[in-house]
N, C-alpha and C positions, 0 to 999 in steps of 0.2 A: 256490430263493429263500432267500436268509439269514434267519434269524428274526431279528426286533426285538422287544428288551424293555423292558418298564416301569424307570421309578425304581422302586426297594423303600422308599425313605424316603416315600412319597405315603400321602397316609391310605388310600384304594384297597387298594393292596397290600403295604401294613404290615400293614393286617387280615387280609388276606387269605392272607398267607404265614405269618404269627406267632400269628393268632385262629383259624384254622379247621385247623390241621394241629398238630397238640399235638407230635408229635414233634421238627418244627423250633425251636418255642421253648422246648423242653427242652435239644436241642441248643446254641440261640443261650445261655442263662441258665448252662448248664453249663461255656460257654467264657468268658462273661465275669463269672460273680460270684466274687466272694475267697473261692472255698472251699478249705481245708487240705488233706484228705484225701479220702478214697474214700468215706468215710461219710458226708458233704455232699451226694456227688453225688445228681443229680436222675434219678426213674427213669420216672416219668410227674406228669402232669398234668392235672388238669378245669379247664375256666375258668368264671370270675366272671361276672357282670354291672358294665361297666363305673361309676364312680361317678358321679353328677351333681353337676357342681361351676359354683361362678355363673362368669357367662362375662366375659371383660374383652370388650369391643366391638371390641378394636383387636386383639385377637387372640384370638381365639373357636375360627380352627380351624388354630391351627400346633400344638397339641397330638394327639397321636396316641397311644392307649393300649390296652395289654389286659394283663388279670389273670386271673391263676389259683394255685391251688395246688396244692401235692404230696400224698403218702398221708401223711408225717407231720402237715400241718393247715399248714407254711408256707406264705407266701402270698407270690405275687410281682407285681409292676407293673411291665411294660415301655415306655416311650415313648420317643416321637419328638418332639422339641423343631426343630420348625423355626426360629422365629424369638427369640433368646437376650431374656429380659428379667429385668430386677432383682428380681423378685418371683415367680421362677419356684420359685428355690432354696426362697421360702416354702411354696410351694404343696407342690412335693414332701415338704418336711417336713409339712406340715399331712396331707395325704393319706395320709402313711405312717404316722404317728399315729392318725390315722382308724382303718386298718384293722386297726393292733395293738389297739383297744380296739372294738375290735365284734367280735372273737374269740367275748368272753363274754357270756352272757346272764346276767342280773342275779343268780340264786343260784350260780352258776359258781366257782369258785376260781383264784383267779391263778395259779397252778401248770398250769393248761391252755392257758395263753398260748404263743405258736410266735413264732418272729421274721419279721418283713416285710422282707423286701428288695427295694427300689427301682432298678430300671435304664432309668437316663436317659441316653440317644441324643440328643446337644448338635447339630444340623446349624450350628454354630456355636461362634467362641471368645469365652470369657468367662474365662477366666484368663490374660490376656494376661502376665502374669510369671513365667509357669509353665511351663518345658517339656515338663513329661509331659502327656499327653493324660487319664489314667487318673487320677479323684479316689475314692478312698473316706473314707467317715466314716462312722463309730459311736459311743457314750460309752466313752472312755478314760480311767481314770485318770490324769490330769495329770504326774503322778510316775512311778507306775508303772506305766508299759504294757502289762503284759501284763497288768494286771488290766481285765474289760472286764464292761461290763452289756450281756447279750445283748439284743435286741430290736428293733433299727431299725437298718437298714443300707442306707445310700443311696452310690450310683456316680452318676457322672457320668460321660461319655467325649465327648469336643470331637473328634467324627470330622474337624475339617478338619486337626487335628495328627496324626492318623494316616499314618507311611509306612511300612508293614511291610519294608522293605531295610535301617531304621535298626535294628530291634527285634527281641528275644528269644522275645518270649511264646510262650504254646504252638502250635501249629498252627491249631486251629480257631479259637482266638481273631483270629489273623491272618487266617484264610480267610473268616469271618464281616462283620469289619471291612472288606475289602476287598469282601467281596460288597453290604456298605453303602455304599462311596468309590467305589466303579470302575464298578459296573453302570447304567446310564442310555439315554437313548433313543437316543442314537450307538452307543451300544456294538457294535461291528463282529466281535471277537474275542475267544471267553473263555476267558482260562488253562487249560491244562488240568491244572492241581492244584485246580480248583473241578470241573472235569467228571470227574474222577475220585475225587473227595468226594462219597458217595452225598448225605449232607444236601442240601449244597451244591447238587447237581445239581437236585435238586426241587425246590429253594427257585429256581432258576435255571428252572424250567418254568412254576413259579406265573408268572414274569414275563412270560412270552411273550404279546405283544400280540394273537394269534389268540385266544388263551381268553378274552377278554372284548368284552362286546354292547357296540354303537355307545353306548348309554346309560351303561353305565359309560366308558368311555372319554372321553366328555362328560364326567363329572361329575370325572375324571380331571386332565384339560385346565383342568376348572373350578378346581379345587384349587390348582393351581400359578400361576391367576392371582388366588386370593382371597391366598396367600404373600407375590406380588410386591408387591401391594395392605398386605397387612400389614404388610412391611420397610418400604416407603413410608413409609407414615404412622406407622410407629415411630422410622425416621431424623429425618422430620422435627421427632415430639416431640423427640427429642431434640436436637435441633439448636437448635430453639428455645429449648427452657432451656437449652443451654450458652450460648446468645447471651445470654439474660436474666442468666442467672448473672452471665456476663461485666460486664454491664454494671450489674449490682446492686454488683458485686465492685468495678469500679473505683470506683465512686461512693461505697461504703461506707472504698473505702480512700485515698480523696482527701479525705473528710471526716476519719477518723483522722491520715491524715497532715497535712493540718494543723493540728489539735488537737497534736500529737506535734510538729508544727514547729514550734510556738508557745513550746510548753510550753520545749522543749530549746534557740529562742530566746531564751526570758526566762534562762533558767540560764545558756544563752552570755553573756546580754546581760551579767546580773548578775556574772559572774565576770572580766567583762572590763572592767565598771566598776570594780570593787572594786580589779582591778589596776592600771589607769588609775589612779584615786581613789589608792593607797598611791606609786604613783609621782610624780603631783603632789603630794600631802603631804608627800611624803619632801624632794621640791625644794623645794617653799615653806618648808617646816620649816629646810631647810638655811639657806636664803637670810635667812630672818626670823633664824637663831641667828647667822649670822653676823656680819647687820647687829646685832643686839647684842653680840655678843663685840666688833666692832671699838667699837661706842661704849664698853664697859665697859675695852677699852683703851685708847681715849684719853684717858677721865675717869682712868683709876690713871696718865697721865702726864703729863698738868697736874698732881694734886696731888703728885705727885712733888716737880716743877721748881716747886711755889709751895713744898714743904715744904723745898725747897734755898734757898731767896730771892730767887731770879729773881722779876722784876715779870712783869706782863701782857704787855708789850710787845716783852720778849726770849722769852717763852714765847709769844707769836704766831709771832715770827721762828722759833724750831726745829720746831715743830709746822705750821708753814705754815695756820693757824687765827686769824682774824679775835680782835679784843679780844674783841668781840661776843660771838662762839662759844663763845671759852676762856668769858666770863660765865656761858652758858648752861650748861656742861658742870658749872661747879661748881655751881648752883642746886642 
């Protein structure tokens, strides 16, 4: 009969692979944190007691976590991020802070301080502009990067961007990853560069659905439906503020743009008057000088022809202008 195995990403048997077998999360920590050299590496490990942190209602248990540290006094946190939320990145940070400053005990010296690093297991993407799967951050000098204040180092890894055919990384980084992406309750056939990976292989027995009571397996089951339950009703927050946003958005931007279309109406208005306004002035102006230039020429030609001696009556006749008129002009 084929064995059937569990998810490893289930809070079940996250813990149970990564919390109760130190050497596995040595392993997994060894493959995926940004260590340089030899001297990074991790040689054993005790665990913690997890932290207790307030719980959001809407997502209480897509968090999956365990800690421990090393013989140097480092201190590590692994989790399982099922369902991706905006305030998760805070929490990480606050948690990792946390742990760098409870090192000491109040007459302690800061010199006894170890750096905390954080590895966050994303079952989901949240860098969608980004194509590498693999985030690190720590404080960098802005300028100069290789100047770094040791202390706090947080990963991220978005296993649904994982496809080890595309990538380089080292081996177990890859074997690990995939034994996170690939192993699940179908799982029919497994590689055999995982079954030939002693870790791997163990971490590959924790899974087997025989080693665990009807009761866990319930609480199992239960898990994946408190998940589905969680997406739920986190899609639909969100849904709904984008809808509200939306509609905040247009209202707010229907109100500006009128304001805005007003505004840059009265300025059309005004500038279109003004040029209207200089174009009829310019005409009437024309029209008015003209009508004077010709009266101021007819008046210099009457007294012309009365200063030559012509009467009224022959300076009707050449002018085509009434006695009347010619009267009028010399008033």
């Amino acid at each position: 009969m084929a064995k059937r195995y569990l998810d490893p990403k289930a809070d079940l048997t996250f813990k149970k692979v990564f919390g109760e077998h130190p050497d596995l999360v040595v392993s997994l920590l060894n493959a995926l944190l940004p260590f340089k050299n030899e001297n990074e590496t991790i040689t054993s490990v005790e665990y913690l007691p997890a932290e207790l942190v307030p719980e959001n209602p809407l997502r209480k248990n897509s968090i999956v976590d365990v800690r421990c540290k090393d013989l140097n006094g480092r201190q590590f946190i692994v989790e399982m991020q099922m369902v991706w939320s905006q305030e998760f990145m805070q929490r990480v940070m606050f948690n990792s802070a946390k742990a760098y400053v409870r090192q000491l005990d109040r007459n302690e010296s800061y010199h006894l301080l170890e750096p905390v690093y954080s590895l966050n297991l994303v079952n989901d993407v949240f860098e969608k502009d980004i194509p590498e799967y693999y985030h690190y951050y720590r404080m960098v000098h802005e300028q100069y990067t290789d100047r770094v204040i040791d202390g706090l180092h947080l990963i991220f890894v978005e296993l649904p961007k994982f496809h080890p055919h595309t990538l380089s990384e080292k081996k177990m980084q890859v074997l690990w990853l995939r034994y996170l992406t690939e192993i699940r309750e179908n799982t029919q056939n497994i590689p055999q560069e995982m079954l030939d990976t002693p870790e791997i292989n163990k971490a590959l027995a924790v899974l087997e659905e025989s080693t665990y009571t009807d009761e866990q397996l319930y609480g199992y089951d239960k898990f994946w439906d408190i998940i589905r339950t969680e997406k739920t009703f986190y899609h639909s927050a969100l849904q709904q503020g984008l809808s509200e946003g939306r509609a905040e958005g247009r209202a707010e931007g229907m109100k500006e743009g009128r304001a805005e279309g007003m505004k840059e109406g009265r300025a059309e208005g005004m500038k279109e008057g003004r040029a209207e306004g200089m174009k009829e002035g310019r005409a009437e102006g024309m029209k008015e000088g003209m009508a004077k230039g010709s009266l101021s020429e007819k008046q210099d030609t009457i007294h012309r022809l009365r200063a030559n001696g012509f009467d009224d009556k022959t300076i009707a006749i050449a002018t085509g202008m009434s006695i009347d008129e010619i009267r009028d002009y010399l008033e």
